[in-house]
N, C-alpha and C positions, 0 to 999 in steps of 0.2 A: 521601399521599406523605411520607417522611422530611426531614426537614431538609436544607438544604445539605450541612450538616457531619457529619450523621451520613450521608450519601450519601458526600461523599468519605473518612472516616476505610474507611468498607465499600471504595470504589475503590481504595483504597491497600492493604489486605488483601488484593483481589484480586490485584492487581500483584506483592502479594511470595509468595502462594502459585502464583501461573501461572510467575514465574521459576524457582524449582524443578521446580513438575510439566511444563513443556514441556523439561527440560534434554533434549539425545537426540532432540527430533524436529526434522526438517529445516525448517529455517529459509526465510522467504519468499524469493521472487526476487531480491529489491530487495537483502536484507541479504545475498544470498551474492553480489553482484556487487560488494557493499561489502568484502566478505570475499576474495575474489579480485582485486581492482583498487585497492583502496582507496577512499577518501571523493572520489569524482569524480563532478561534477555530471551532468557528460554522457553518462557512461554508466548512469547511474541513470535518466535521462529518457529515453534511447532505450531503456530494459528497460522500462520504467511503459508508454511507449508498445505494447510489441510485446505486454503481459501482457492489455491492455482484451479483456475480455470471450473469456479465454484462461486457460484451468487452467495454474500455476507447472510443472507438469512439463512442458509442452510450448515454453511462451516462454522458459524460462531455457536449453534448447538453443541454441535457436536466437537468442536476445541473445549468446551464448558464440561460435558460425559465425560472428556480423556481424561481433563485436569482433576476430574474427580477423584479419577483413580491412579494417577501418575502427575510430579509438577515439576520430578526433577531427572537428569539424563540417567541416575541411578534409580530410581524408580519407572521410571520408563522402561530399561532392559530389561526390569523382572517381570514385567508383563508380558506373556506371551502372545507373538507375531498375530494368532489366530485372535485375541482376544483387541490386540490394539484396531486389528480389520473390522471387527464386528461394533466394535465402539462409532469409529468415524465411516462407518459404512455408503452415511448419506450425502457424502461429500465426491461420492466419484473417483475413481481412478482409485478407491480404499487400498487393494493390495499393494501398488507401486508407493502412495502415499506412508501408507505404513512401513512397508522395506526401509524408504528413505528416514523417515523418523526412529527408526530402530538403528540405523548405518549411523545416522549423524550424531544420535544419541554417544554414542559407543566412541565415534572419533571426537567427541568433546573431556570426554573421560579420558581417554589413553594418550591424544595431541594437544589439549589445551589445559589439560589439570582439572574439569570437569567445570572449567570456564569460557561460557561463550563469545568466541573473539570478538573483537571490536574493530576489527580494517575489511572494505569490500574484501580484499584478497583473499584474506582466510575465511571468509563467511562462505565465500563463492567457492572455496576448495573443499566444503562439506558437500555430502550426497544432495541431491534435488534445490539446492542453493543456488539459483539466478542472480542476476542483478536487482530485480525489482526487490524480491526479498531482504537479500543483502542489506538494500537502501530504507524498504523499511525496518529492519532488526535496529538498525543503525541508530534512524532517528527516534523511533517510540520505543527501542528495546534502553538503547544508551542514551539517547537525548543528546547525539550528536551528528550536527548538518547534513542532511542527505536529500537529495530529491529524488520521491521515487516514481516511477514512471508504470504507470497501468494505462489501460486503454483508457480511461476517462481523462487523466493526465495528459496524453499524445493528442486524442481528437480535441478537446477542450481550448489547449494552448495553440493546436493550430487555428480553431475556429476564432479566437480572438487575436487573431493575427501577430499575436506575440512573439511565435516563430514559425519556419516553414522546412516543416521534416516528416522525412517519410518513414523513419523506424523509431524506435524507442530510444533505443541509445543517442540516434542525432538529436530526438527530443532533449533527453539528459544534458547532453552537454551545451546547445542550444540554452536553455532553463539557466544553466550555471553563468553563462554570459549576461543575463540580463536581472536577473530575480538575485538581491542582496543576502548573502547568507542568511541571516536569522527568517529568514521566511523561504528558508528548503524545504524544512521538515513539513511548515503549515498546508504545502501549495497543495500537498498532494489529500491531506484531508479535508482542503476546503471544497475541491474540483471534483472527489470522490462525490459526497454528501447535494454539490450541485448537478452531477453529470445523470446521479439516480435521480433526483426529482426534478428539474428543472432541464439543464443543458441536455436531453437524453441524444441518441445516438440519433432516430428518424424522427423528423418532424418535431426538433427542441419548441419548448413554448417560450418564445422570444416576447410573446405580448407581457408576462407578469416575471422578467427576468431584472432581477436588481440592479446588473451590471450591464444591460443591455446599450446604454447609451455610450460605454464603453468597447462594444464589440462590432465587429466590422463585418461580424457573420462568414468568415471566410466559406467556401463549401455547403451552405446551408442553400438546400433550394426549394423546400417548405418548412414552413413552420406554424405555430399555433399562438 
């Protein structure tokens, strides 16, 4: 394995040839609700919610319907449960998703003053609140360093041999030894944005990939 240093000076190469090559494709969920609303906690965290385990074409609809009719944890509660399910319906898992965004609504009002915290810890101790979320709320909701970890993030960074982990979390921390803070927040929507059109999961197209003479194809055993 590479050195620290020669790992991050490579991570940093990456970063500034994916900002070019992703210019033009559509940007994640998280960042176009940042891009339509502004840097707001809470509507970044009720989009992270609606996206779990939900392709971005389908939850950024349907985060767009809700915010219609609700943008804040008091206006959310007065919507009723039946009405918030029939909103984000196309998002899967509707009823648990909404529970939780009514739950967390609710403990943002009564534990944080109807302010959405800013430390993993307390993000993580609201209802349906993981790490990933947490990490994104963090970086696009505060604009404060977080790396967050989705499947394109894990397979991604192991395939360019930047690190070698087999869960999310050893991802995370992994990420944090070598990738210089001001580029936590970026890693995870440059790698999103390449993982959907370029890096994909079977058979990446390694012949028109930007960074390819960077990548060492870790696990890749076709490609295009």
């Amino acid at each position: 394995m590479p050195s620290d240093h020669a790992l991050r000076e490579r991570a940093i190469q990456i970063v500034k040839k994916l900002r070019i090559a992703t210019e033009g494709m559509e940007a994640p969920a998280a960042t176009q609700i940042v891009q339509k609303f502004g840097r707001d906690p809470y509507l970044v965290l009720v989009s992270c919610v609606l996206s779990l385990r939900t392709k971005d074409t389908i939850s950024l609809p349907s985060s767009l319907e809700l915010f219609k009719h609700a943008k804040t944890p008091q206006a959310m509660l007065k919507l009723p449960l039946k009405t918030v399910e029939k909103l984000i319906y196309p998002t899967g898992f509707y009823r648990t998703k909404a529970k939780n965004i009514h739950a967390m609504s609710k403990e943002i009002l009564e534990r944080f003053n109807g302010q959405v915290p800013h430390t993993k810890d307390e993000l993580m101790s609201l209802p349906g609140v993981g790490s990933k979320t947490a990490n994104l709320v963090l970086a696009d909701g505060f604009g404060i360093p977080a790396i967050c970890v989705d499947t394109h993030v894990h397979r991604i960074s192991n395939r360019l041999g930047l690190i070698k982990t087999k869960t999310v979390e050893q991802t995370e921390k992994a990420l944090q030894q070598i990738l210089p803070k001001e580029y936590w927040s970026e890693w995870n929507k440059l790698l999103v944005m390449w993982g959907q059109n370029v890096c994909v999961p079977i058979s990446p197209f390694c012949s028109r990939c930007a960074i390819a003479d960077l990548c060492p194809r870790v696990g890749v055993k076709k490609s295009r």
